[in-house]
C-alpha positions as CSV (number, residue, x, y, z in Angstrom):
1,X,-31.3,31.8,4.9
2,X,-30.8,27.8,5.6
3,X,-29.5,25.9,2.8
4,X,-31.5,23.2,1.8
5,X,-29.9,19.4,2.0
6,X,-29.4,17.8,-0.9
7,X,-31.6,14.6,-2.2
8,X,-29.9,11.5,-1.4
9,X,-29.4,9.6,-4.8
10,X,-29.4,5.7,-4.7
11,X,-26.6,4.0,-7.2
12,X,-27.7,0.9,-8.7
13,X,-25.5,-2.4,-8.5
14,X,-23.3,-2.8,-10.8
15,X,-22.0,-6.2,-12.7
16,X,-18.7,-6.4,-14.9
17,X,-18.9,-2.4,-15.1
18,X,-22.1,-2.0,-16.5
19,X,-25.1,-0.6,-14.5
20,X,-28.5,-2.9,-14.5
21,X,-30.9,-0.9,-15.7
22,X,-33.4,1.3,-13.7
23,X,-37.0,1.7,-14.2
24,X,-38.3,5.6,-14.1
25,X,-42.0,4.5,-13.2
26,X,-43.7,2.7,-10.6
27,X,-46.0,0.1,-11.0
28,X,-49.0,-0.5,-9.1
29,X,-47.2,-4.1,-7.7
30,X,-44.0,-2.4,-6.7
31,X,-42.7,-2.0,-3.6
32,X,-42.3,1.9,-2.1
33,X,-38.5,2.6,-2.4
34,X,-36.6,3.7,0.0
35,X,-36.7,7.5,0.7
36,X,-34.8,9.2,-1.3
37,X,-34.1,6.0,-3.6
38,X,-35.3,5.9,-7.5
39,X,-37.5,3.2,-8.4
40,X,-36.1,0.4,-8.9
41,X,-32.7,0.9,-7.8
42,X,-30.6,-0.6,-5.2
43,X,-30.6,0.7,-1.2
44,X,-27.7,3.6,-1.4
45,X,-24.5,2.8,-2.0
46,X,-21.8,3.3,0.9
47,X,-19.9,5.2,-1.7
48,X,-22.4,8.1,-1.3
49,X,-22.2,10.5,0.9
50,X,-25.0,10.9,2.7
51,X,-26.3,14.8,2.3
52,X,-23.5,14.7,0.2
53,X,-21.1,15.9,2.7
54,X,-20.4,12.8,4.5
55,X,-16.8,13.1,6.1
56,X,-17.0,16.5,6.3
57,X,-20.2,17.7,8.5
58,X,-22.7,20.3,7.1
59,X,-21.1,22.9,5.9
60,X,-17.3,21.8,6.5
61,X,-14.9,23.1,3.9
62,X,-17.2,26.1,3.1
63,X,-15.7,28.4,-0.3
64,X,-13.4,25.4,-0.5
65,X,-14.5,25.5,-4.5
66,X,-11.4,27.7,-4.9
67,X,-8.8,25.1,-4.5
68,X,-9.8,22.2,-6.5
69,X,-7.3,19.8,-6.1
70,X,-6.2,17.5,-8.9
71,X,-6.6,13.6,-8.7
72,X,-3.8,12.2,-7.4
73,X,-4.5,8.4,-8.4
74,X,-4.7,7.3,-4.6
75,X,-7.9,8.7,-2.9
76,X,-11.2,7.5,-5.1
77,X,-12.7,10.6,-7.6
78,X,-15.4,12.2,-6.2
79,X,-18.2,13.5,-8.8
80,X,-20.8,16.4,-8.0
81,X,-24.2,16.1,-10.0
82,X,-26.1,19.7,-10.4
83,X,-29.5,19.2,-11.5
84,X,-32.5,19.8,-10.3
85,X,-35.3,17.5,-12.1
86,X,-38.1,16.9,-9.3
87,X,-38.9,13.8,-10.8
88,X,-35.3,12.2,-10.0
89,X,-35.3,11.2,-13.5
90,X,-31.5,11.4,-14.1
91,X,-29.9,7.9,-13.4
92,X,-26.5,8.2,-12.2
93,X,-25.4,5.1,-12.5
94,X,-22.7,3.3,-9.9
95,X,-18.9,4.1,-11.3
96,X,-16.0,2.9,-10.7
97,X,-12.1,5.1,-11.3
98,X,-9.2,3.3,-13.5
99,X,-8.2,1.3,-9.9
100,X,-11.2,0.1,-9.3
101,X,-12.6,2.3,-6.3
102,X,-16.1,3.2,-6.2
103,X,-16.4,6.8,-7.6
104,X,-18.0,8.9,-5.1
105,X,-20.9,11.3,-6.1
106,X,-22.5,14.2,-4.4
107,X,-25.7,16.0,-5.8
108,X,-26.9,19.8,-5.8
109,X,-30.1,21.0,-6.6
110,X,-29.3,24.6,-7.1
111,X,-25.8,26.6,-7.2
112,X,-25.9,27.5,-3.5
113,X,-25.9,23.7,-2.6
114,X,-23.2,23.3,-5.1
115,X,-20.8,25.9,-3.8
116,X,-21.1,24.1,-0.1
117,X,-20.6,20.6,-1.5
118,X,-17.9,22.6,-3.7
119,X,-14.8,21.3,-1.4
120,X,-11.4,20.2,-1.8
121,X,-11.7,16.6,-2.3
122,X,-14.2,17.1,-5.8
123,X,-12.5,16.5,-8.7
124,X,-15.4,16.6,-11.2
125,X,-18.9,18.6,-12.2
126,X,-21.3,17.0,-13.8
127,X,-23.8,19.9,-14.6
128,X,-27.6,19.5,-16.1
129,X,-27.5,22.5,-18.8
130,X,-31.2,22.4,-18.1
131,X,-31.1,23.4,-14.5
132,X,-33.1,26.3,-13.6
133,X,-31.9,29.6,-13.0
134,X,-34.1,32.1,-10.9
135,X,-37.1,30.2,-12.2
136,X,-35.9,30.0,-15.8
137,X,-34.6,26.8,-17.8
138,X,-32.1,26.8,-20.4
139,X,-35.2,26.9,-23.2
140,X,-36.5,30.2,-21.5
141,X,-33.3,32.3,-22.4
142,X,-31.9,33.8,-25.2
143,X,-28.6,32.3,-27.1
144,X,-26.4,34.3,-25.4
145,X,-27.7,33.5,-21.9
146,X,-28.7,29.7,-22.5
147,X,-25.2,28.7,-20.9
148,X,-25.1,31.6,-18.0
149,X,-25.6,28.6,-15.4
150,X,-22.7,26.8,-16.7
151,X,-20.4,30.2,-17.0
152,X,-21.4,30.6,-13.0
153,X,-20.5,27.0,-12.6
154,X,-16.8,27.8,-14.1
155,X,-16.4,30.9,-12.3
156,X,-17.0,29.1,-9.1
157,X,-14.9,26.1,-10.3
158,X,-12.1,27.7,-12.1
159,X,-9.6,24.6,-11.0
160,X,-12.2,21.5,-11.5
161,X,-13.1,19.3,-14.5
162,X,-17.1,19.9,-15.7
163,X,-19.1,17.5,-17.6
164,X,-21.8,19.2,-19.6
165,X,-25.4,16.8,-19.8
166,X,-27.7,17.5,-22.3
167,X,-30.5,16.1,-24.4
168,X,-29.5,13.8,-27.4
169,X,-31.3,16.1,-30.1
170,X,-29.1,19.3,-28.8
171,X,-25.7,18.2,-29.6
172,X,-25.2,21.5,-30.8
173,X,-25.9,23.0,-27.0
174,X,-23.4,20.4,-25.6
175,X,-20.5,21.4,-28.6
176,X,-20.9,25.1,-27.4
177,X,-20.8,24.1,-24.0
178,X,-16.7,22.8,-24.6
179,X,-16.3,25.7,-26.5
180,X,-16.9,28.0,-23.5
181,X,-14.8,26.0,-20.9
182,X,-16.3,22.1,-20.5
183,X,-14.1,19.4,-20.9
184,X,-16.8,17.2,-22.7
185,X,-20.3,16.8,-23.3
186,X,-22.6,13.5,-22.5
187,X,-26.2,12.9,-23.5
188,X,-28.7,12.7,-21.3
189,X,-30.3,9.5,-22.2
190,X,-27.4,7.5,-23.0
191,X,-25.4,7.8,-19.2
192,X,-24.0,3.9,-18.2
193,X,-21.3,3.3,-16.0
194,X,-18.8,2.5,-18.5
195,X,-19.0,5.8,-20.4
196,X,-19.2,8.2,-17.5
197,X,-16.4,6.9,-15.8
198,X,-14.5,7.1,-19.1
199,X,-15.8,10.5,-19.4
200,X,-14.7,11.6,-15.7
201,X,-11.5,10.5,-15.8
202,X,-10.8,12.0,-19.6
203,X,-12.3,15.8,-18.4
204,X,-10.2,15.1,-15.0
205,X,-7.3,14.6,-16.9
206,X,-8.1,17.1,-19.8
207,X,-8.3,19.7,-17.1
208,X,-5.2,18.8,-15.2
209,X,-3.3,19.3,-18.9
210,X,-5.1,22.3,-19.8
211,X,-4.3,23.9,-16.4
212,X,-0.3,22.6,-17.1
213,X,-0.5,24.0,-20.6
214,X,-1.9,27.6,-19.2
215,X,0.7,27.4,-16.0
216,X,3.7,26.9,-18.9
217,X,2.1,29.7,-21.3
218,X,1.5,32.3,-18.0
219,X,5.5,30.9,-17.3
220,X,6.5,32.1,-21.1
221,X,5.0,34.9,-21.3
222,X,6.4,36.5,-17.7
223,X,9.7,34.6,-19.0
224,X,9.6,36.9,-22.1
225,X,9.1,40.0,-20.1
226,X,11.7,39.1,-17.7
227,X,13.9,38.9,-20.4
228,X,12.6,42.4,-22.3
229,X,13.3,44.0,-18.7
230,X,16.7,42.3,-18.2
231,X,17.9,43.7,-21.3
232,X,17.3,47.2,-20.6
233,X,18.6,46.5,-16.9
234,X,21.9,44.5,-18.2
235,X,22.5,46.5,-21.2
236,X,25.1,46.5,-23.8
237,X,28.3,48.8,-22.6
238,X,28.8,51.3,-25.5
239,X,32.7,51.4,-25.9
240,X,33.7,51.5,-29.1
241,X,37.1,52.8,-29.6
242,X,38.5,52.1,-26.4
243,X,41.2,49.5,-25.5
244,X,39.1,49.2,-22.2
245,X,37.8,45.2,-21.8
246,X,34.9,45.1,-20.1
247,X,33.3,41.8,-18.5
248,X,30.8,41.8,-15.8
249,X,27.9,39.4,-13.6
250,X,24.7,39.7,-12.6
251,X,22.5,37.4,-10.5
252,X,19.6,38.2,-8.6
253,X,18.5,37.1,-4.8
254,X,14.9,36.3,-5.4
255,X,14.7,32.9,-6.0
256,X,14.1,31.6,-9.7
257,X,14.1,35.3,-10.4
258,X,15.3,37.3,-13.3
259,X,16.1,40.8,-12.2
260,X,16.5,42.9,-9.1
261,X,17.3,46.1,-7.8
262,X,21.2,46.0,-9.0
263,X,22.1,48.3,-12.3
264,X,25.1,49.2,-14.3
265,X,26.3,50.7,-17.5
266,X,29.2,52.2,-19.6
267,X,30.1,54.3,-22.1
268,X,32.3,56.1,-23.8
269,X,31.8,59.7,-24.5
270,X,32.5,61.4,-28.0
271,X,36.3,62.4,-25.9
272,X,37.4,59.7,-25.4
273,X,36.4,59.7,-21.7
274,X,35.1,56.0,-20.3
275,X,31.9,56.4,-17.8
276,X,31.5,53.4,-15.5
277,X,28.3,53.3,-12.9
278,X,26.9,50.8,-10.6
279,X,24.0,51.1,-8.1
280,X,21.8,49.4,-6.2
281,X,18.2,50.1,-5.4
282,X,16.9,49.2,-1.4
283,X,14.7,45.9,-1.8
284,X,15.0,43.4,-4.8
285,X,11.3,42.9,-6.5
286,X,10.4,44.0,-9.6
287,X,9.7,47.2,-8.6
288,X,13.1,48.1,-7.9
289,X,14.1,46.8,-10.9
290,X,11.7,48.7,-13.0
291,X,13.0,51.6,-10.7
292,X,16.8,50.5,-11.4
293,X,16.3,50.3,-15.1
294,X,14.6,54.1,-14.9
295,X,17.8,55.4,-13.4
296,X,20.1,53.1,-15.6
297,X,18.5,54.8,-18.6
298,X,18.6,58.6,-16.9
299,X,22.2,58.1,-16.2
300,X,23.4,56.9,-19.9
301,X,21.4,60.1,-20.9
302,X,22.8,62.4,-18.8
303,X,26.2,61.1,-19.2
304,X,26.3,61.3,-23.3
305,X,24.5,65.0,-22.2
306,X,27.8,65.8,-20.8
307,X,26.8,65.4,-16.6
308,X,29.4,64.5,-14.3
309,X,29.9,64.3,-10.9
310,X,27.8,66.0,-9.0
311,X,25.6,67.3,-11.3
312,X,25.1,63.8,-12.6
313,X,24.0,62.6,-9.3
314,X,21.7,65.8,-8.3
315,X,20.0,65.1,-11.5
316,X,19.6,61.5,-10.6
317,X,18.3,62.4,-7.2
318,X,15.4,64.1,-8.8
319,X,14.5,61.5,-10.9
320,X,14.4,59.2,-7.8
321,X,12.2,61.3,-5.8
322,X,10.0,61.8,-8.6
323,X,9.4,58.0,-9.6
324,X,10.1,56.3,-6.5
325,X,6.8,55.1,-4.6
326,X,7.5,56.2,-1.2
327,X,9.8,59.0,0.2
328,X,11.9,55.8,2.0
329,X,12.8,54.3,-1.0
330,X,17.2,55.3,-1.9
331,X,19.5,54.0,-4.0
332,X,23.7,53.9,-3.6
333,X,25.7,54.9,-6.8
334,X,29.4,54.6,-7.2
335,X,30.5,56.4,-10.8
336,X,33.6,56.9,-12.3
337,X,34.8,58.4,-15.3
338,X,38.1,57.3,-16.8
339,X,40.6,59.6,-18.7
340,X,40.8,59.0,-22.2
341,X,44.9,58.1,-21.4
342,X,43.8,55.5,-18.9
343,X,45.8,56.5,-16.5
344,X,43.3,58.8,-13.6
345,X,39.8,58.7,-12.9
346,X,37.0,60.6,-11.2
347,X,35.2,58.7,-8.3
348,X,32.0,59.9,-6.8
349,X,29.8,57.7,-4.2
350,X,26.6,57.9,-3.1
351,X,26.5,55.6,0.0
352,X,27.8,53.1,-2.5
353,X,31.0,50.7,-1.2
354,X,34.3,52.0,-3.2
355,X,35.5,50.1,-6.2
356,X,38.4,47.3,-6.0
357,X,41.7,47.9,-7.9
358,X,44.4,45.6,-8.8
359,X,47.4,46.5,-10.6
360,X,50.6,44.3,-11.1
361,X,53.4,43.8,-8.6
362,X,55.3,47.2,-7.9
363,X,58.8,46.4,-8.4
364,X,60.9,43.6,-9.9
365,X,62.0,42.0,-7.3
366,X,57.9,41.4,-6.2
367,X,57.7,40.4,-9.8
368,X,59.8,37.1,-9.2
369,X,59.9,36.8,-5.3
370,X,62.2,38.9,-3.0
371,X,65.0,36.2,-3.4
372,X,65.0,36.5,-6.6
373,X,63.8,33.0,-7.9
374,X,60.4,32.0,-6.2
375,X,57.1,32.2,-8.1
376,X,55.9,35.5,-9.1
377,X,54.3,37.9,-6.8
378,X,50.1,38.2,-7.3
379,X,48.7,41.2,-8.3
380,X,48.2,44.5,-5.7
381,X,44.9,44.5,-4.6
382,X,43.3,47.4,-2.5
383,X,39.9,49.5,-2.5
384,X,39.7,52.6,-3.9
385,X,39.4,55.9,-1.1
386,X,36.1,56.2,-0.1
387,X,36.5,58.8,2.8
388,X,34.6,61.7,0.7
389,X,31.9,59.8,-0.7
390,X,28.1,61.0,-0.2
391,X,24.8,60.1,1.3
392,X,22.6,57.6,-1.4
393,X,20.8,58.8,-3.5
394,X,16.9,60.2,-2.4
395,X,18.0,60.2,1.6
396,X,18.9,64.0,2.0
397,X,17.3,66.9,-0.1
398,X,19.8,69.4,-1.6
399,X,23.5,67.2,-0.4
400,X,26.6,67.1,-2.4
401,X,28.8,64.1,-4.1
402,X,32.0,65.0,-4.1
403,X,34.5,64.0,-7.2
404,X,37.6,63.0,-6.4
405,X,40.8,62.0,-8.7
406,X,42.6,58.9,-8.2
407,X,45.5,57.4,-9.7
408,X,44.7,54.4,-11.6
409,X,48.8,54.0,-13.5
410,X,49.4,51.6,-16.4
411,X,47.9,48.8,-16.2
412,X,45.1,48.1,-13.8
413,X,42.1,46.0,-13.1
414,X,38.8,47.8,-11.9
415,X,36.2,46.0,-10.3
416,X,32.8,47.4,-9.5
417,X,30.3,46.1,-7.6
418,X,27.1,45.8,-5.2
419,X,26.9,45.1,-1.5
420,X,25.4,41.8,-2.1
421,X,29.0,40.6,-2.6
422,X,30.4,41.4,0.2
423,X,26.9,41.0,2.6
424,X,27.0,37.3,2.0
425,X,27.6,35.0,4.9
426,X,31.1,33.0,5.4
427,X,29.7,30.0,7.7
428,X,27.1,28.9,10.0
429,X,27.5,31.8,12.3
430,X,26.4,35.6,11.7
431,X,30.1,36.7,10.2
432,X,30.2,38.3,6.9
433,X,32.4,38.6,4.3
434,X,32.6,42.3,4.1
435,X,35.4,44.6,1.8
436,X,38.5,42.7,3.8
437,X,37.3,39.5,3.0
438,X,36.3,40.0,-0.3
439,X,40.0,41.9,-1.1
440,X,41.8,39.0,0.5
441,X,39.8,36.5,-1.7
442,X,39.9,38.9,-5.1
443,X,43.9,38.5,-4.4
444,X,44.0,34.7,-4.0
445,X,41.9,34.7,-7.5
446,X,44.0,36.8,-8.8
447,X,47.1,34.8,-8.1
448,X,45.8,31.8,-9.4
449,X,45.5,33.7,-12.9
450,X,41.8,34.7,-13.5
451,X,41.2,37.5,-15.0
452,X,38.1,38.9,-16.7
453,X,34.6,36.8,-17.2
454,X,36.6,34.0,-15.2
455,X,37.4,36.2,-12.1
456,X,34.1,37.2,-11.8
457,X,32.2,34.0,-12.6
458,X,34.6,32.5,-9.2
459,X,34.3,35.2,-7.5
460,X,30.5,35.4,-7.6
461,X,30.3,31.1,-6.9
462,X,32.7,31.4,-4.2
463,X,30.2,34.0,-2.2
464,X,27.8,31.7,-2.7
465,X,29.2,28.8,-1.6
466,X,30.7,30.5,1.6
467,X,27.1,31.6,2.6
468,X,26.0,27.8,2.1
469,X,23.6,28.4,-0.9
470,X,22.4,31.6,-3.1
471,X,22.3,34.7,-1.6
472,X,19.1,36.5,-0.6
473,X,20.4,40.0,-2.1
474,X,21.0,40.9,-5.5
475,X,24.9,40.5,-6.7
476,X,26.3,43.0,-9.5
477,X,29.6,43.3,-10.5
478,X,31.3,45.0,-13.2
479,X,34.9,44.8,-14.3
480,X,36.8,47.4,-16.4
481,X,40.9,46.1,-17.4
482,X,43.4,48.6,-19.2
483,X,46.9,46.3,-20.4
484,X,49.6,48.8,-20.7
């Protein structure tokens, strides 16, 4: 059905801020006002907008009552009026903002007008609490329905400031009126330029606060599950009793986010026997954390259980088929378990890249330098064989992850970690790092003498700052170090 144009409301002139006063009743020797004009008042201002959408055309901007915009202390405030009094009793008077501009002001008889002047550019509702609904008033309603008009009002306006109007005798109506989501209350018959323009700029402000106060609670309280999340995704390696150190780094590729598909853990079984795991989820939301986090937890379980290998890993598989949300969701896994003598290891992957080792300079004369005098050699630095590792995890039903033993000797450094280390981007062009680049600069670290939280703290910045800013993919790495 058409929707009806709004009355056009004349403003009165206004002197040093305050409004001359405007008669309600027409004498016999006055002159007809203008059409849509109060008696007494002033030919419309040009701060009006005629229909109340000048600027816009008739129904520009239409549902645009879901992105209030704040005031921004440049363009003038624009004030909608909803009320609905035939007589054109209500006197808005002429307003001006804190610069000085003319306020602009709009008027709706009913809520459909006030959803199509509802645009972008309003920054404040002034609302009649005695405007009809469905051919009731306020006074025909019980209490709990009496403020259903203004409860639309702030569904439609979730982001806008609104001004309550009532009569003087039913302060009570206007003090429930902030309590269920006004910013302020005014009386009817005591509206003047100076203390509606007070009033509009104090809700416009009120709101902008309260909306910064609710965007820095809603920021708190996902901060605080973040954090409940991240600590059951970067958990606390259980380790007493071994001579192990452990050290490892964590930081997500979603920006200004918390967690992501990467996961790893350790422990040390009742033998002695030091289990190391790291795997990466496909995708980085929090869905693949959640899902990360699920298989983190499975795999402590199962490895305290007694699991390894490929046991393990089929059991994991299952789990990941059975909480994964689509059959193309996988996950890659690298596990080892150390010897309680530190000296061998088990490896099993699961489309996962193979671990780093670094163990000190093989004989004497690489100790100090092949003449005999120069500086000492760096470290040995190599991957670990990866030739018999398996598919990831949830790609093939019913496939194998073979364990193989590897020799780790004396004293070794083992480094874990995620493709988004390697993945990262070493220039403008499209080269990667990959495993050759990240061994070569593991071994320049190394030589420089970091070890532990300091190797991986570089390493990690280095990636970053060879792809030319953070990384879009999750980066986990985990470092195990036995001193003979």
């Amino acid at each position: 059905m058409p929707v009806p144009v709004p009355r056009q409301r004349a403003i009165p002139a206004v002197e040093g801020g305050q409004a001359r006063a405007a008669s309600s009743t027409v004498g016999p020797a006055q002159a007809v006002p203008a059409p849509g004009a109060l008696p007494g008042q002033a030919p419309p201002s040009t701060s009006r907008e005629p229909g109340g959408d000048t600027g816009h055309g008739g129904d520009a901007h239409h549902g645009g009552l879901h992105n209030g915009s704040a005031h921004t202390g440049t363009a003038p405030l624009t004030l909608l009026v909803i009320e609905d009094d035939p007589a054109g009793s209500l006197n808005v008077p002429t307003l001006l903002d804190s610069a000085g501009k003319p306020i602009r002001i709009r008027t709706a008889r009913n809520l459909t007008e006030a959803e199509r002047l509802l645009t972008d550019d309003v920054q404040c509702i002034l609302l009649d609490l005695a405007l009809t609904t469905g051919g009731r008033t306020a006074a025909d309603v019980g209490p709990e329905d009496e403020l259903a008009t203004l409860k639309h009002v702030l569904r439609l306006a979730p982001r806008h400031a609104v001004l309550a109007l009532t009569a003087s005798e039913d302060a009570e109506h206007g003090a429930e009126a902030v309590r269920v989501g006004a910013q302020d209350y005014l009386f009817r018959d005591e509206l003047d330029s100076r203390l509606l323009s007070r009033a509009i700029r104090y809700a416009v402000e009120r709101k902008r606060s309260d909306t910064a106060e609710r965007r820095l609670t809603e920021s708190k309280l996902r901060a605080q599950e973040n954090a409940r999340l991240e600590r059951g995704l970067l958990p606390t390696p259980l380790l007493e009793g071994s001579s192990l150190r452990f050290a490892a780094r964590y930081r997500p590729g979603r920006s200004r986010a918390l967690l992501g598909g990467d996961f790893y853990d350790t422990v040390r079984t009742p033998d002695g026997t030091v289990h190391a795991m790291i795997g990466d989820v496909c995708g980085h939301g929090p869905d693949e954390a959640a899902l990360g986090v699920e298989l983190r937890i499975a795999w402590r379980a199962l490895t305290l259980a007694g699991l390894c290998g490929d046991e393990l890993l089929s059991t994991l598989q299952q789990v990941l088929e059975h909480e994964r949300d689509n059959d193309e969701i996988f996950a890659t896994l690298c596990t080892v378990d150390i010897a309680p003598d530190g000296r061998r290891a088990g490896l099993c992957l699961a489309g996962h890249p193979a671990p780093l080792i670094s163990r000190p300079a093989r004989s004497r004369a690489a100790l100090v330098g092949a003449d005999g005098a120069g500086e000492p050699a760096p470290p040995v630095a190599e991957l670990l064989p990866y030739e018999n590792g398996g598919p990831a995890l949830g790609l093939l039903p019913n496939a194998r992850w073979p364990r193989q033993q590897v020799e780790l000797g004396g004293e070794w450094s083992l480094m874990l970690y995620t493709d988004g280390l390697i993945e990262g981007r070493t220039g403008e062009g499209r080269e990667r790092l990959g495993q050759d680049g990240m061994v070569d600069m593991v071994r320049r670290q190394l030589a420089q003498g970091l070890r532990g939280e300091e190797l991986l703290r570089a390493a990690v910045n280095e990636v970053r700052d060879l792809n030319g800013g953070e990384l879009t993919d999750d980066v986990a790495v985990l470092l195990l170090d036995r001193v003979a």
